[in-house]
Phi, psi and omega in degrees: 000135185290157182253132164307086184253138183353299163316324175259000164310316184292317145314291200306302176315322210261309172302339177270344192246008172252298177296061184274142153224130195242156199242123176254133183264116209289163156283113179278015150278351217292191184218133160316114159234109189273346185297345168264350170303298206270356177255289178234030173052207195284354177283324199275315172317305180306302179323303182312310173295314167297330196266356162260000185288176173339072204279156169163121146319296185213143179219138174225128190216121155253123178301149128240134213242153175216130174230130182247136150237123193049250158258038182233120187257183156184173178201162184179172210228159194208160206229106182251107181255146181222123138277104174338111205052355235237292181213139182264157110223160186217151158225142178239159204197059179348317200204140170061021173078010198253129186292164171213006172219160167202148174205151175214141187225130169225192194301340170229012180231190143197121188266130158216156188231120177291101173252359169302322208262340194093042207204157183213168185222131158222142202208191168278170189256040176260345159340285164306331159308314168290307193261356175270340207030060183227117171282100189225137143242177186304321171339286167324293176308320177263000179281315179323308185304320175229058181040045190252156177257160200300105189298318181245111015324174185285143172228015176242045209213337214248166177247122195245133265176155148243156186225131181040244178263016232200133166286149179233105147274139156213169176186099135010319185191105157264172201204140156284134216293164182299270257286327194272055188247146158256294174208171189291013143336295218277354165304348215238354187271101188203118175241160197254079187227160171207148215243105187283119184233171175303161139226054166229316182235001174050031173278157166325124170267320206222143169216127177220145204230108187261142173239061207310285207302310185294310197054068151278168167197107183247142174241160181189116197242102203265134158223202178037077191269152174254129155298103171243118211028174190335344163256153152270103206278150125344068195298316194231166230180102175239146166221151179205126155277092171242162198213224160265334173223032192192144155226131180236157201212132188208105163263132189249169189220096171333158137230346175226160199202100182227129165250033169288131144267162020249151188271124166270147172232084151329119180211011210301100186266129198280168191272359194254328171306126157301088181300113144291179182247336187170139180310000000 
């Protein structure tokens, strides 16, 4: 096993909890039920899907994560806070409990702190698009994280279909709704997806996000879900990224799961910390 080095902890963290593709393990008994397909389509799926994700405020989860990249593994284990719409934070903490990374993100920022190297980055939050080279914003990250579907997009765009035992949305082109447009950047955010659902319970199973001009592909899959207050989080967690010349692959394993508020998001940089320009 490759050792992970300090400069690149933040990639490895960040390609792994942002570029989720999660792998979901289907129940080979379940039965095809093709009958809301065909009485009322991708309006009665969606419904259906919104009404079973995630309700929450504040979610604190703590992880363990193993990332292969190309021929490179490494694994470490993490501590993920979310305030709803607002801050991501995670601290990671490769070996012996001793943390070595931190990062806190928000919709418009994003901070991180190297305590291997001695060093923090604090920047916008296009920083991550530029360095995942993925058009992600905060919505996205955070619906990824915790198996919710992307809240400002279009949801009348999609065609709904069964694929093996599995409800199948797919649509060509979602577009992001006008109300969330900031500036014409985010105009430019049209994802290419198909969205996999339970049909027992109509949770996310699968998710896939096509990138044509890149000839990118992130997947992303949930299983073993646990009941926490009134919802069901995921326990295990695959995300996989591929491209033309990279793949990355990342399994996370849920081990505590709390939706209590109120969360501290701790961010504080000693005066002995070095500013970089970038990871």
């Amino acid at each position: 096993m490759n050792k992970l080095s300090a400069p690149n902890i933040f990639i490895w963290c960040l390609s792994g909890l942002i570029l989720l593709a999660f792998i979901f393990s289907c129940n080979p008994q379940k039965k095809i039920i093709k009958e809301p397909i065909k009485d009322k389509g991708a309006d009665y799926l969606f419904k259906q899907l919104k009404t079973n994700e995630i309700e929450f405020n504040c979610i604190n989860i703590k992880f363990s994560a193993d990332i292969s990249y190309n021929n490179s593994n490494n694994s470490f284990n993490g501590n993920l806070r979310i305030r709803k719409d607002s801050a991501i934070w995670i601290s990671v903490s490769p070996a012996l409990g001793i943390e070595a990374a931190r990062i806190l993100i928000t919709n418009d920022s994003v901070k991180m702190l190297n305590r291997l190297g001695s060093t923090y980055f604090a920047g916008d939050f296009k920083y991550i698009t530029s360095m995942l080279k993925a058009d992600i914003d905060f919505d996205i990250l955070q619906s990824l994280l915790i198996g919710n579907d992307f809240s400002s997009y279009e949801n009348d765009v999609f065609k709904a279909s069964v694929d093996g035992k599995q409800y199948l949305l797919s649509t060509v082109r979602r577009g992001k709704l006008k109300k969330y447009l900031k500036n014409s950047d985010d105009s430019l955010r049209i994802l290419m997806q198909d969205i996999w659902l339970d049909p027992d319970n109509y949770k996310i199973t699968k998710v896939r996000i096509k990138e044509l001009k890149e000839n990118r592909k992130l997947e992303a899959e949930y299983s073993d879900f646990v009941k926490v207050d009134t919802s069901f989080f995921p326990n295990k967690i695959q995300f996989i990224v591929v491209d033309e010349k990279n793949k990355i692959k990342i399994k996370i394993k849920n081990y505590k799961i709390s939706s209590s508020c109120p969360l501290e998001f701790p961010f504080n940089v000693s005066s002995k910390y070095k500013r970089v320009k970038e990871y």
